[in-house]
C-alpha beads as a LAMMPS data file, in Angstrom:
LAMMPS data file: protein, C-alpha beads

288 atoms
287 bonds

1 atom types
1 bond types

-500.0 500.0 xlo xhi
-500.0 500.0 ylo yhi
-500.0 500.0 zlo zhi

Masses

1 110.0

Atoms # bond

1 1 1 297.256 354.817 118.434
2 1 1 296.694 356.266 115.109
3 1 1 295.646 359.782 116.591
4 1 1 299.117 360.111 117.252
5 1 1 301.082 358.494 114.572
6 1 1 303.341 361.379 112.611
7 1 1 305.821 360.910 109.537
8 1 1 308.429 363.011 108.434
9 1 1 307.390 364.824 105.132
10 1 1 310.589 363.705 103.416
11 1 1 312.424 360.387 104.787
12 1 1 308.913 359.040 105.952
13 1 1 310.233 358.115 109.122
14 1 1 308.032 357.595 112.048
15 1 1 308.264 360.730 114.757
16 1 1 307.402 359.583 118.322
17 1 1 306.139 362.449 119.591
18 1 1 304.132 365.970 118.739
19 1 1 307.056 368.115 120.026
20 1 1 309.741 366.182 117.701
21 1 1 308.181 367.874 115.015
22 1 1 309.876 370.663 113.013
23 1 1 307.168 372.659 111.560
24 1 1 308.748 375.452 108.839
25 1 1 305.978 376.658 106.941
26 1 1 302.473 378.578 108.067
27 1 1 298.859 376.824 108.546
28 1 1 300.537 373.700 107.318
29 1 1 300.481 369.936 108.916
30 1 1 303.895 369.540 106.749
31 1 1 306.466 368.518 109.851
32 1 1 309.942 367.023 109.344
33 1 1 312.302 365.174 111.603
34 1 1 315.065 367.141 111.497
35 1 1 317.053 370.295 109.637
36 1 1 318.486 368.107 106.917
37 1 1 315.232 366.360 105.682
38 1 1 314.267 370.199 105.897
39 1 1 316.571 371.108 103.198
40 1 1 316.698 368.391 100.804
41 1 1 312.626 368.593 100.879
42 1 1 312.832 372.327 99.729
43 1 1 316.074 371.779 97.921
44 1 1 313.983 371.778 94.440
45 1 1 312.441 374.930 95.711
46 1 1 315.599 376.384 96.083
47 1 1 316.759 375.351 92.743
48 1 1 313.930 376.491 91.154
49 1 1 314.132 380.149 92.712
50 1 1 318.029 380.383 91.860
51 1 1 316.613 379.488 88.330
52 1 1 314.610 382.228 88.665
53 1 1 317.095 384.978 89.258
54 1 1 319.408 383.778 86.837
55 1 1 316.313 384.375 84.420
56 1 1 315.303 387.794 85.678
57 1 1 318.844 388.769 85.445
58 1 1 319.133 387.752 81.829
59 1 1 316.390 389.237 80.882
60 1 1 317.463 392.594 82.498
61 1 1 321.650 391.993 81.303
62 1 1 322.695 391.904 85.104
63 1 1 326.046 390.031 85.367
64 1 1 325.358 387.179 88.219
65 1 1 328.216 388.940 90.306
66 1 1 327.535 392.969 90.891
67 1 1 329.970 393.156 93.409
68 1 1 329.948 393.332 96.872
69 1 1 328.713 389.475 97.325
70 1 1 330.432 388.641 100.757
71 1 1 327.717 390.696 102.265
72 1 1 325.253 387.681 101.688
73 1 1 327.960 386.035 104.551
74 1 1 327.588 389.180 106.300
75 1 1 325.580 387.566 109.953
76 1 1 324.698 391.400 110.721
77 1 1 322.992 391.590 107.326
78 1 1 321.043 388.604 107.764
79 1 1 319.749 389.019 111.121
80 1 1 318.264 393.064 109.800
81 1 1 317.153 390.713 106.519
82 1 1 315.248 388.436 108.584
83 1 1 313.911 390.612 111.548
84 1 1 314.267 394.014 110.352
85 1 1 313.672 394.068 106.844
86 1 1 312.187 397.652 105.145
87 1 1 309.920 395.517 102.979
88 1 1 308.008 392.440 103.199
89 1 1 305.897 391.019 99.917
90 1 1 304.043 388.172 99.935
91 1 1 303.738 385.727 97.273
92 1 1 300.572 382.685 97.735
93 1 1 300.570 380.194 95.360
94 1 1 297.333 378.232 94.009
95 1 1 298.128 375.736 96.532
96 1 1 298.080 378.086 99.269
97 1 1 301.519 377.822 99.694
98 1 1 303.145 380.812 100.686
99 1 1 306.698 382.727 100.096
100 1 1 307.904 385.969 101.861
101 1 1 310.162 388.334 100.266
102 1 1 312.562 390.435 102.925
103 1 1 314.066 393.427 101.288
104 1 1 316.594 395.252 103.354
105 1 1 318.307 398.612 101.984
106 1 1 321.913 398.831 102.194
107 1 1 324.191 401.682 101.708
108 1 1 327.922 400.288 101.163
109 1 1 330.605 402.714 99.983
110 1 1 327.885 405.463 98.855
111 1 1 326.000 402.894 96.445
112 1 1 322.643 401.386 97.400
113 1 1 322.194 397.933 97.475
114 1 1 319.562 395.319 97.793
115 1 1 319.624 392.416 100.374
116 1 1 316.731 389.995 99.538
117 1 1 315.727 386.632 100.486
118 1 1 312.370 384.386 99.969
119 1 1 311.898 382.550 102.953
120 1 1 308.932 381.252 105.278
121 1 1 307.098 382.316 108.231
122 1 1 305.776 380.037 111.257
123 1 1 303.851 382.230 113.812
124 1 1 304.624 385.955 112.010
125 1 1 308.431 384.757 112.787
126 1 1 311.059 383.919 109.505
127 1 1 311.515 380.338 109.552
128 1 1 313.362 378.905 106.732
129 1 1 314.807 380.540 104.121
130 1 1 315.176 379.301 100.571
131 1 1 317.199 381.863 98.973
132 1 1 319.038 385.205 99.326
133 1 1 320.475 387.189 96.394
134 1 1 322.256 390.770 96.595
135 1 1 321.627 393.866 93.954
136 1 1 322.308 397.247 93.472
137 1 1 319.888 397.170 90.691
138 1 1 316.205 398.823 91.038
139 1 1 314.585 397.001 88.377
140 1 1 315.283 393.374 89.484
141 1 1 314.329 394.175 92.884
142 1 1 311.560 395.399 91.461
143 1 1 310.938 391.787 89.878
144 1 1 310.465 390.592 93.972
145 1 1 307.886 393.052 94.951
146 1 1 304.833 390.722 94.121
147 1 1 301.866 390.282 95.259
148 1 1 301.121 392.205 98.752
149 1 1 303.368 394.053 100.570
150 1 1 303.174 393.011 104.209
151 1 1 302.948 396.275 106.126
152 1 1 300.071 397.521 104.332
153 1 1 297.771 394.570 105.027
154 1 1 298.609 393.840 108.861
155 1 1 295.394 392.014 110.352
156 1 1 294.051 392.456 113.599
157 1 1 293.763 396.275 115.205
158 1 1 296.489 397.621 112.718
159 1 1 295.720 401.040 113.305
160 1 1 296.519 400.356 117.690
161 1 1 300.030 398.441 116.688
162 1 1 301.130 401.227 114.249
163 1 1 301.124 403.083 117.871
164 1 1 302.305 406.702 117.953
165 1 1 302.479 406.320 114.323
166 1 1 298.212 406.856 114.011
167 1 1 296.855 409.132 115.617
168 1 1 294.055 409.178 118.255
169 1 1 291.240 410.408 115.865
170 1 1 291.963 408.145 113.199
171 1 1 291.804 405.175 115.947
172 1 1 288.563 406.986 117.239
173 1 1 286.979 406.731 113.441
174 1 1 287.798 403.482 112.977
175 1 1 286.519 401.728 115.809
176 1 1 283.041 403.522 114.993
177 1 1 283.406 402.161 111.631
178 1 1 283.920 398.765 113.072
179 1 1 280.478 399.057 115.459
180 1 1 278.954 400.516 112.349
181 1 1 279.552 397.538 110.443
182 1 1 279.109 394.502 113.299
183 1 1 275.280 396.075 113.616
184 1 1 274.768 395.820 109.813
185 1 1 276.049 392.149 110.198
186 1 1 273.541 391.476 113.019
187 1 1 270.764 393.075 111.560
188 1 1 271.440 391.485 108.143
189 1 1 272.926 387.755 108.763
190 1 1 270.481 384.758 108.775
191 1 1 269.535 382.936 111.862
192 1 1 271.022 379.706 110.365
193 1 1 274.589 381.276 110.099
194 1 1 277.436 381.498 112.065
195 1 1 276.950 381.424 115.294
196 1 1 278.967 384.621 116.815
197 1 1 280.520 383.031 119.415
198 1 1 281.987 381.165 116.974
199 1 1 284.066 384.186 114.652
200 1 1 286.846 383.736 117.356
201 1 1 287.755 380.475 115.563
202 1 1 287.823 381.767 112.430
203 1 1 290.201 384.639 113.195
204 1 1 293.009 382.700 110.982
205 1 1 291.243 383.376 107.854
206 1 1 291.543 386.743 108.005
207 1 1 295.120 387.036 106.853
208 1 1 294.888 384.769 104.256
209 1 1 291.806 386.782 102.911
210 1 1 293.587 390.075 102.536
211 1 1 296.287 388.614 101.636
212 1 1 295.027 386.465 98.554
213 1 1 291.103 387.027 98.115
214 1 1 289.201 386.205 95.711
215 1 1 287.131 388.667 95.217
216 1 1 287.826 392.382 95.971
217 1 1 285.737 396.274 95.689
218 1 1 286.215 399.365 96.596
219 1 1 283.541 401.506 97.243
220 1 1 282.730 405.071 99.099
221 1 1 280.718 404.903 101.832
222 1 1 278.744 407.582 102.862
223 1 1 281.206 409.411 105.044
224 1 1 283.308 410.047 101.771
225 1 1 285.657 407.296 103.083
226 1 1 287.353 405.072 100.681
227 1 1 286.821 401.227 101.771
228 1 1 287.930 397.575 100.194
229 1 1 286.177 394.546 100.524
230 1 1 288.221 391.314 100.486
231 1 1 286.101 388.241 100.053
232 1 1 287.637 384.849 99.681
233 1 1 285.674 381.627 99.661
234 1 1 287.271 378.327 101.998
235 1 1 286.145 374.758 102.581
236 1 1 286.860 373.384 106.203
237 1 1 285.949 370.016 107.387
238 1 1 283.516 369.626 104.295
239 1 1 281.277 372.473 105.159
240 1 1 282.452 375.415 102.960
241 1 1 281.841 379.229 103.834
242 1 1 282.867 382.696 103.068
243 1 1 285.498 385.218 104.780
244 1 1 285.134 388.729 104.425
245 1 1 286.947 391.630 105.542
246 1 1 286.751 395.310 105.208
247 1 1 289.566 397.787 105.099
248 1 1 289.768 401.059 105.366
249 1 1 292.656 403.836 103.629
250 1 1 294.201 405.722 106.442
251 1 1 297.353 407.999 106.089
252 1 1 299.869 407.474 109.305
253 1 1 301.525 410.392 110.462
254 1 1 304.256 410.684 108.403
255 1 1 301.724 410.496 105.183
256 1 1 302.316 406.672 104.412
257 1 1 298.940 405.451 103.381
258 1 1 297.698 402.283 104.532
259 1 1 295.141 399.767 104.249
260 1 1 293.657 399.027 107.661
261 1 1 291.317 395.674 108.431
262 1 1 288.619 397.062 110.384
263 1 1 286.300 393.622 110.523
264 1 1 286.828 390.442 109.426
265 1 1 283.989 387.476 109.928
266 1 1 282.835 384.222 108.296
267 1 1 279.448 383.635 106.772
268 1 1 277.192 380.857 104.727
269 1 1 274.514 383.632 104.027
270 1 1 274.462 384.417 100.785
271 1 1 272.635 387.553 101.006
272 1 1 275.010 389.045 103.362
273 1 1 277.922 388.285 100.590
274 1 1 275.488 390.118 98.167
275 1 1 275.587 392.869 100.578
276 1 1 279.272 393.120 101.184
277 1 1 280.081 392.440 97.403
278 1 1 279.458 396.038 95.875
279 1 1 281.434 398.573 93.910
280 1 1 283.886 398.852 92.110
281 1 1 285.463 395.457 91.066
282 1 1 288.900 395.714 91.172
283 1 1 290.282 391.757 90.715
284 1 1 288.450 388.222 90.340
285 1 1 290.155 385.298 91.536
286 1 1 287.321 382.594 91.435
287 1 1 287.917 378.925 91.940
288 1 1 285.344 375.980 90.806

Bonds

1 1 1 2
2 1 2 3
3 1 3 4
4 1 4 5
5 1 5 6
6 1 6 7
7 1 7 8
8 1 8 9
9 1 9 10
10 1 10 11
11 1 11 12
12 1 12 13
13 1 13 14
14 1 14 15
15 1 15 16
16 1 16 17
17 1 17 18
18 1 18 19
19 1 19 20
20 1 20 21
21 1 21 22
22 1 22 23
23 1 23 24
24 1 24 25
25 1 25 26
26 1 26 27
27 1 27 28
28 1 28 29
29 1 29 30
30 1 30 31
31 1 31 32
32 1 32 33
33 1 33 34
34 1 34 35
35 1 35 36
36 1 36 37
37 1 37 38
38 1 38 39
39 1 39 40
40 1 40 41
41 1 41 42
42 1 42 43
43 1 43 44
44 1 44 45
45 1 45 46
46 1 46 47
47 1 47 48
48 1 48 49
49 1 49 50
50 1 50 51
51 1 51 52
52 1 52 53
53 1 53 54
54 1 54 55
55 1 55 56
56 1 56 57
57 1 57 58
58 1 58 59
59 1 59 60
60 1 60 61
61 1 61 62
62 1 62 63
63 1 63 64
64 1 64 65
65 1 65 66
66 1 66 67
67 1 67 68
68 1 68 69
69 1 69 70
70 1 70 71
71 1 71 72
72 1 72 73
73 1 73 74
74 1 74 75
75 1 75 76
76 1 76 77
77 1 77 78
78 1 78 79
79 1 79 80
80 1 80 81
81 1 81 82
82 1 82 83
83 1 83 84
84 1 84 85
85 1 85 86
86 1 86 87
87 1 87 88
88 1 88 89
89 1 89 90
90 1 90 91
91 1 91 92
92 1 92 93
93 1 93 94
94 1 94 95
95 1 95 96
96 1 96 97
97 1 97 98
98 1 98 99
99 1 99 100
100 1 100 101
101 1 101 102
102 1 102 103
103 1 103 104
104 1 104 105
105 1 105 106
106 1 106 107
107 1 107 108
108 1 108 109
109 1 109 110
110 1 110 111
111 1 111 112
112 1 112 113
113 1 113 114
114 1 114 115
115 1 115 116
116 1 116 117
117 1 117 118
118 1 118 119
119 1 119 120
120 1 120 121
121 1 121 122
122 1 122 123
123 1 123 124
124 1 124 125
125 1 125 126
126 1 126 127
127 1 127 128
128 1 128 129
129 1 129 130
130 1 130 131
131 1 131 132
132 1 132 133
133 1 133 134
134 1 134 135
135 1 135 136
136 1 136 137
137 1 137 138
138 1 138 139
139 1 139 140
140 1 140 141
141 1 141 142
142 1 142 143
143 1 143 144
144 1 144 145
145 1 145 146
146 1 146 147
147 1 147 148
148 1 148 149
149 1 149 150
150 1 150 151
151 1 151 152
152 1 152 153
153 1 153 154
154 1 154 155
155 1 155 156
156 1 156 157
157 1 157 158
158 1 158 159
159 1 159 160
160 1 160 161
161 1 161 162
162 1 162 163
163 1 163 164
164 1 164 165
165 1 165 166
166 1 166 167
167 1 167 168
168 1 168 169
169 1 169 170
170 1 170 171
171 1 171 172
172 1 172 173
173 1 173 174
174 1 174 175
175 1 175 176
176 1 176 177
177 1 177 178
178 1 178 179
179 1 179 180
180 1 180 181
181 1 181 182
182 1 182 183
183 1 183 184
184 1 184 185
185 1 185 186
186 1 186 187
187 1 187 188
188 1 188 189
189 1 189 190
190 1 190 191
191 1 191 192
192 1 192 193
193 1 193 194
194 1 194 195
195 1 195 196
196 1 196 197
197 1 197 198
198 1 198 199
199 1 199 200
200 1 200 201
201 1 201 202
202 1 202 203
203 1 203 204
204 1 204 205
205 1 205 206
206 1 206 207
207 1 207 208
208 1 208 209
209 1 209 210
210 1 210 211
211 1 211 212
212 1 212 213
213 1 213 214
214 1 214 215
215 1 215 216
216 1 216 217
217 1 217 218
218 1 218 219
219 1 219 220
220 1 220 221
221 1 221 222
222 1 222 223
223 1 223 224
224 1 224 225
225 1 225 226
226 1 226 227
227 1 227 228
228 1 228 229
229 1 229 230
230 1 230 231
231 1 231 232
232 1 232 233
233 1 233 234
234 1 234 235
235 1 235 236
236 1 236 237
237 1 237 238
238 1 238 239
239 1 239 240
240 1 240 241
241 1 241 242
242 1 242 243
243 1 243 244
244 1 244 245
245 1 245 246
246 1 246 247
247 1 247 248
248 1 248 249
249 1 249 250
250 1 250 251
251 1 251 252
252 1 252 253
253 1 253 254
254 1 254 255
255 1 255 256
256 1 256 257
257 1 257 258
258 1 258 259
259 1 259 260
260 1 260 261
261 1 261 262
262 1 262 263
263 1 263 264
264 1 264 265
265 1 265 266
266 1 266 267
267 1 267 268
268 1 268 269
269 1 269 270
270 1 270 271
271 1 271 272
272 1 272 273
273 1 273 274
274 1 274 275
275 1 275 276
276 1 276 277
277 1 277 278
278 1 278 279
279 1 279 280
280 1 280 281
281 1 281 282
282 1 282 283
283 1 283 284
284 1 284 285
285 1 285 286
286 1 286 287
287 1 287 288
């Protein structure tokens, strides 16, 4: 009985079954009844983040109207924002809450314009969206690029989904950097971590650590290549652990540099964290 009792997060009511459940954000249990206690949940987000624009734009004397507005009505628009966007920044919050930031390029009667909206994610696809704001003005969009920029920190074999965009002997290099690195783990981990067969089930931590770690180097190995370490501690059915991933800097074929994962893998051995956690220090994000 209780294994299967659900609330909505707003109106409290009492959701009969799993699939009734309207799930909006990310790695969250947070489930609604329907579209309208969606909105007036995240209606004080959405308050807040109009606030917020209001304030950037004051402080950069932007007039709240540029021009140009009924393009925010614009369907076409919003469909390229929301599936197609050139950028994608994400934003985590202490809470672990996270924001994406869509910014699509427009060109409308030879001037460039901005089309951004903050919005959230539920399987890699844009779920709801709490704002979107139009500008033809480089330094506020500026004010939206936070955090990490999505493209540049794609999990998994990034360098195989990039496709004809990497080429063969980069893929080549980095899938001997990846055996390179699994045998250091096996030679180094305790007998008391991990079990292997068990780093499938940790696969959803990866994102999250590249995306907001707490701790992160950059070192040169001894192939002259330039690598990052992103460590970030988590706590998961009382037992707590570390996630670590290595990237590596690769240059697609058009130039673009990126930062690929190569590994990613959980671990309660403190001396392998030691190992991974050399370098240079870039940032230090600990949490008691």
């Amino acid at each position: 009985m209780i294994k299967n009792l659900y609330f909505c997060e707003h109106c409290r009511k009492k959701i009969p079954e799993l699939g009734d459940i309207h799930f909006v954000e990310e790695n969250s249990d947070r489930g609604f009844c329907s579209e309208q206690c969606i909105l007036n949940f995240y209606k004080p987000y959405m308050q807040e983040i109009e606030k917020e624009e209001s304030f950037f734009r004051s402080k950069l004397n932007l007039p709240e109207d540029e021009g140009h507005n009924e393009l925010l009505g614009n369907e076409h628009y919003l469909e390229l924002a929301l599936n197609q966007p050139h950028e994608v920044w994400i934003l985590e919050n202490d809470l672990e809450q996270t924001f994406f930031t869509h910014i699509l390029t427009l060109n409308v009667d030879s001037f460039t314009f901005y089309f951004i909206l903050i919005c959230t994610h539920v399987e890699g696809t844009p779920s709801f969206v709490f704002y979107r704001t139009l500008t033809g003005s480089e330094e506020l969009v500026a004010k939206y690029r936070r955090d990490f920029r999505y493209e540049e920190q794609k999990s998994g074999d990034a360098a195989k989904e990039q496709g004809d965009e990497v080429s063969e002997e980069i893929i080549e290099e980095i899938e001997l950097k990846k055996s390179s690195f699994l045998a250091h783990v096996l030679q180094l981990r305790s007998e008391n971590d991990i079990p292997l067969e068990h780093f499938l089930n940790y696969d959803k931590f990866l994102e999250r650590t590249v995306h907001n770690a707490d701790e992160i180097y950059e070192y040169i190995d001894e192939d002259d290549e330039a690598l990052k370490i992103h460590i970030k501690s988590f706590v998961e059915d009382k037992s707590s652990f570390f996630y670590i991933v290595v990237l590596m800097k690769i240059k697609d074929n058009s130039g673009r540099e990126l930062h690929v994962p190569i590994i990613g893998f959980p671990s309660t051995d403190q001396n392998l964290y030691k190992y991974f956690a050399t370098g240079k220090r870039l940032s230090e994000n600990l949490k008691n």
